[in-house]
C-alpha positions as CSV (number, residue, x, y, z in Angstrom):
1,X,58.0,6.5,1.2
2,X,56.5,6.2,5.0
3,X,57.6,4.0,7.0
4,X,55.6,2.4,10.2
5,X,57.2,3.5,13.3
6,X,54.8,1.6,15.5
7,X,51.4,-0.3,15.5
8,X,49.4,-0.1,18.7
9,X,46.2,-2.8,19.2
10,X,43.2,-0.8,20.4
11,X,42.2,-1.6,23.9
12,X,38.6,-2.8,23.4
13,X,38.8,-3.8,20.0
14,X,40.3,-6.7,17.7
15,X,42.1,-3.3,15.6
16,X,45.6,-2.2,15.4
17,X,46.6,1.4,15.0
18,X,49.0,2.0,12.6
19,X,51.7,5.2,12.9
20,X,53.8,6.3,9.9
21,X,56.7,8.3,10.3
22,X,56.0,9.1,14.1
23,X,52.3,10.1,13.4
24,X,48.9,8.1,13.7
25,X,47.9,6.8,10.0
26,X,44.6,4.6,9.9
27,X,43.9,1.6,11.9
28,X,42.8,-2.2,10.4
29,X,41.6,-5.5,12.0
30,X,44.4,-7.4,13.9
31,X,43.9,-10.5,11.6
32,X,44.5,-7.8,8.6
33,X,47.3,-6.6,10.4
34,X,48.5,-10.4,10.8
35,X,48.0,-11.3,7.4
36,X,50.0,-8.3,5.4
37,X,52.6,-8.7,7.5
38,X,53.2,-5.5,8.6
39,X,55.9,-4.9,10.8
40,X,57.4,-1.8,12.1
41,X,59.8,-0.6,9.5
42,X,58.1,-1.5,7.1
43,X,57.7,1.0,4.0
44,X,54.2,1.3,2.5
45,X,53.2,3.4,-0.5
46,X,50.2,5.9,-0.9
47,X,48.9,3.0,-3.1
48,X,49.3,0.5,-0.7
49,X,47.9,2.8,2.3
50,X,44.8,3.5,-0.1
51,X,44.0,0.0,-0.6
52,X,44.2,-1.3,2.9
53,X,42.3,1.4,4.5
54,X,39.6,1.3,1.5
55,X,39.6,-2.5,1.9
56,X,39.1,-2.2,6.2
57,X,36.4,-0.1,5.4
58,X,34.6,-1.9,3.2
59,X,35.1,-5.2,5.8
60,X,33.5,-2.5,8.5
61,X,30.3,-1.8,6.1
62,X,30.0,-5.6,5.7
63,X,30.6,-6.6,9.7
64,X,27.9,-3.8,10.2
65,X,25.5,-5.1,7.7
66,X,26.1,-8.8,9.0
67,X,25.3,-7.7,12.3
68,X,21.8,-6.2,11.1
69,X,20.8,-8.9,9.8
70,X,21.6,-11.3,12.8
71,X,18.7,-9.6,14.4
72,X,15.6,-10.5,11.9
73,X,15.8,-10.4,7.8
74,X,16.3,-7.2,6.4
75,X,15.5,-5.5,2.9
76,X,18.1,-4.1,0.3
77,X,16.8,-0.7,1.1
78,X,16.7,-1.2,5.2
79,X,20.2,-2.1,5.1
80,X,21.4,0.1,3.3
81,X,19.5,3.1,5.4
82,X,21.5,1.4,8.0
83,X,24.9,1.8,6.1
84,X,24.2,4.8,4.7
85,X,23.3,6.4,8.6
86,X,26.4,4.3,10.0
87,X,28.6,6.1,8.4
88,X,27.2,10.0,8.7
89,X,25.2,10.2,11.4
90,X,28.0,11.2,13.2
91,X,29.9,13.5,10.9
92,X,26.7,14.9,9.3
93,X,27.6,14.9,5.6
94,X,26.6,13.6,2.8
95,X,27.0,10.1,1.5
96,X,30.3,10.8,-1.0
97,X,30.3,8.0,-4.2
98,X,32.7,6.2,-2.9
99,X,31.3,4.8,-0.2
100,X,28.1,4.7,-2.3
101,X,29.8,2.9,-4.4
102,X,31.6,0.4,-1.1
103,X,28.0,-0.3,0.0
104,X,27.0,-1.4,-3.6
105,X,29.7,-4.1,-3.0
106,X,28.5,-5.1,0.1
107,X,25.1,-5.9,-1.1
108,X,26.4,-7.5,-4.0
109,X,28.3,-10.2,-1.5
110,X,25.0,-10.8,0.7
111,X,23.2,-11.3,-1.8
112,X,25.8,-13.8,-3.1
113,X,25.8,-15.4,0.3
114,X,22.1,-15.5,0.3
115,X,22.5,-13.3,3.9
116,X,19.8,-11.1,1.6
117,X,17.5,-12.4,-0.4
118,X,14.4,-9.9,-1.3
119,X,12.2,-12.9,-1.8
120,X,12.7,-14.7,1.4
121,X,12.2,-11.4,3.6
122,X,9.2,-10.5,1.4
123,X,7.4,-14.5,2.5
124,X,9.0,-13.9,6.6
125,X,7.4,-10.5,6.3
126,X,4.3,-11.8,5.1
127,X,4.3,-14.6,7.9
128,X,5.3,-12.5,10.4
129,X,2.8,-10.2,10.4
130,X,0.0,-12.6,9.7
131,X,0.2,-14.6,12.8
132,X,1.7,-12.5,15.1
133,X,-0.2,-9.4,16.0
134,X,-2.4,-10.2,13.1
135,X,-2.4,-6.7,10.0
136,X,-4.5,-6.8,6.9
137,X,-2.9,-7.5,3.4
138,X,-3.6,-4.4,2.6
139,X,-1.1,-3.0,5.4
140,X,1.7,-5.6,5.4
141,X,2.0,-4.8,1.3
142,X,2.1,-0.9,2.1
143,X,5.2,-2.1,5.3
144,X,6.7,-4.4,1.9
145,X,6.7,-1.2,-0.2
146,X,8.0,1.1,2.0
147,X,11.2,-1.2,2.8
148,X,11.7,-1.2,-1.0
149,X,9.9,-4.5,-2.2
150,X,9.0,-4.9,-5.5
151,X,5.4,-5.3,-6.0
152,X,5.7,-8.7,-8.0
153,X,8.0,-9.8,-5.2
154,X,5.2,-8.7,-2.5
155,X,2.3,-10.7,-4.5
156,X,4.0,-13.9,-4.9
157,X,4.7,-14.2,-1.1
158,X,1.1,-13.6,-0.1
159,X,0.2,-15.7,-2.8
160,X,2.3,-18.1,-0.9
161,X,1.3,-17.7,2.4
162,X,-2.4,-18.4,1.0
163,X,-1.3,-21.9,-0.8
164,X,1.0,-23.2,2.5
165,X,-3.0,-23.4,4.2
166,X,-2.3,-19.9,6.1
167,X,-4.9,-18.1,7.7
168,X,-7.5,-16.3,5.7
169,X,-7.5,-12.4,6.2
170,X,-10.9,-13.4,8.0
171,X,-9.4,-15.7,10.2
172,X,-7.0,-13.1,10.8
173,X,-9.0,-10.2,11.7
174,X,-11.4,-11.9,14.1
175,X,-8.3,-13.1,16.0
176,X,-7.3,-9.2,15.9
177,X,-10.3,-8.1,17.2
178,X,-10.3,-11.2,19.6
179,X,-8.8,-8.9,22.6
180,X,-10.8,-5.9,22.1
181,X,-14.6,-7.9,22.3
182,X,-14.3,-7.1,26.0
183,X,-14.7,-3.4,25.4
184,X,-16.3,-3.1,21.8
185,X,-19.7,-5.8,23.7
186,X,-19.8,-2.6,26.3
187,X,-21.0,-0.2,23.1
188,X,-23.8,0.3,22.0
189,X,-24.7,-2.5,18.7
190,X,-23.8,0.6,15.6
191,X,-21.4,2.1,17.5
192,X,-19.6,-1.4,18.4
193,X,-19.9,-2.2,14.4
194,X,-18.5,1.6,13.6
195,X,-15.2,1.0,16.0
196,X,-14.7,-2.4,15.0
197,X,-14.4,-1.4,11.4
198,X,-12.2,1.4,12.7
199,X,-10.3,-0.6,14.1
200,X,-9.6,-3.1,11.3
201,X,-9.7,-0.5,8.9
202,X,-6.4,0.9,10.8
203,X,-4.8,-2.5,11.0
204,X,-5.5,-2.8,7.0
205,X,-7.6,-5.0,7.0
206,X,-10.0,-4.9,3.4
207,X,-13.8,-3.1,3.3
208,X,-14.9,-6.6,2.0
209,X,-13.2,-8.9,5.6
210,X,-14.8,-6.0,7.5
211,X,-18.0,-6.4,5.7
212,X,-17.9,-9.9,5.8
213,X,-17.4,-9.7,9.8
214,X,-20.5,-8.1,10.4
215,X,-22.5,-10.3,7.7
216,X,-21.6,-13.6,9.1
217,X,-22.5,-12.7,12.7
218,X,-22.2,-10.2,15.8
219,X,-19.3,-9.1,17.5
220,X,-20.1,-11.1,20.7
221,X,-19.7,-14.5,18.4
222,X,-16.2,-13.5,17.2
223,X,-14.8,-12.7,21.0
């Protein structure tokens, strides 16, 4: 069986390098490290090299993930994009099973956590993108789709947002258009109507807000 002949902590990093029989093997957190007790002459078998280096990498995906999310709420599918272009956007392959199969696990434990919670991104989402830089319904569901949100999930947190007293998609869209009155009052009256509706249209903002817009009053009254 291999034995360690040295174990070497990284310069820069919290990770010890681990040689077997003279040669550079794999390398593991120092708190692993601490925690098997490995020691140099220490034997290992194939089994036991498999499962620490297939557990390290798994504790990578999940560090990874953990440090995704500590920048805003993610989706099941955002993070794993992220995993999955983690780990080959270097090497350029594909993703093999097994690591498929490693990110499946990680999911599993956020989720367990409650670190990811499809639910609770789908209502921040919503929130997010109702007050700040104010988008249509129409647009923030077709965002919720395309980061994997399922469409019951995406209906019940607008439906939320309108019973917690949120703006209306009207109140919304004039404050959209708030910052562009300056240039659509220098148009002429159609063609000011034409690029407002353009405007929202683009932002996804419904045919009956933009109708409604125009209805209750003129352009100058929303600025």
């Amino acid at each position: 069986m291999p034995f360690i002949t040295a174990l070497k902590k990284q310069a820069k990093r919290n990770r010890v390098n681990v040689f077997l029989d003279g040669t550079y093997s794999f390398a593991l957190e120092l708190e692993e490290c601490v925690r098997l007790g490995l020691k140099v002459g220490n034997t290992l078998t194939e089994s036991e090299i498999e499962t620490i280096t297939q557990t390290d990498k798994k504790q990578k995906l999940l560090t990874n993930a953990i440090g995704y999310l500590s920048y805003r709420p993610r989706s099941e599918k955002e993070i794993r994009n992220h995993l999955f272009q983690k780990y080959c956007a270097k090497k350029n392959v594909a993703i093999p099973n097994v690591v498929s199969g490693d990110i499946d696990d990680v999911i599993e434990r956020l989720k367990k956590n409650g670190a990811l919670n499809e639910q609770s991104f789908a209502e921040w989402w919503v929130e997010q993108r109702t007050q700040f830089k104010p988008k249509g319904i129409d647009f923030i569901k077709r965002e919720l789709v395309a980061k994997g949100i399922a469409s019951e999930i995406i209906e019940a947190a607008v439906a939320k947002q309108k019973e917690e007293g949120g703006k209306s998609e009207l109140e919304n869209a004039k404050n959209a258009i708030a910052k562009k009155m300056t240039v659509f009052n220098k148009l002429p009256n159609l063609k000011r109507q034409q690029k407002i509706a353009q405007f929202l249209r683009y932002r996804g903002y419904s045919w009956e807000t933009i109708k409604e817009i125009s209805r209750t009053g003129e352009p100058e009254e929303l600025a």
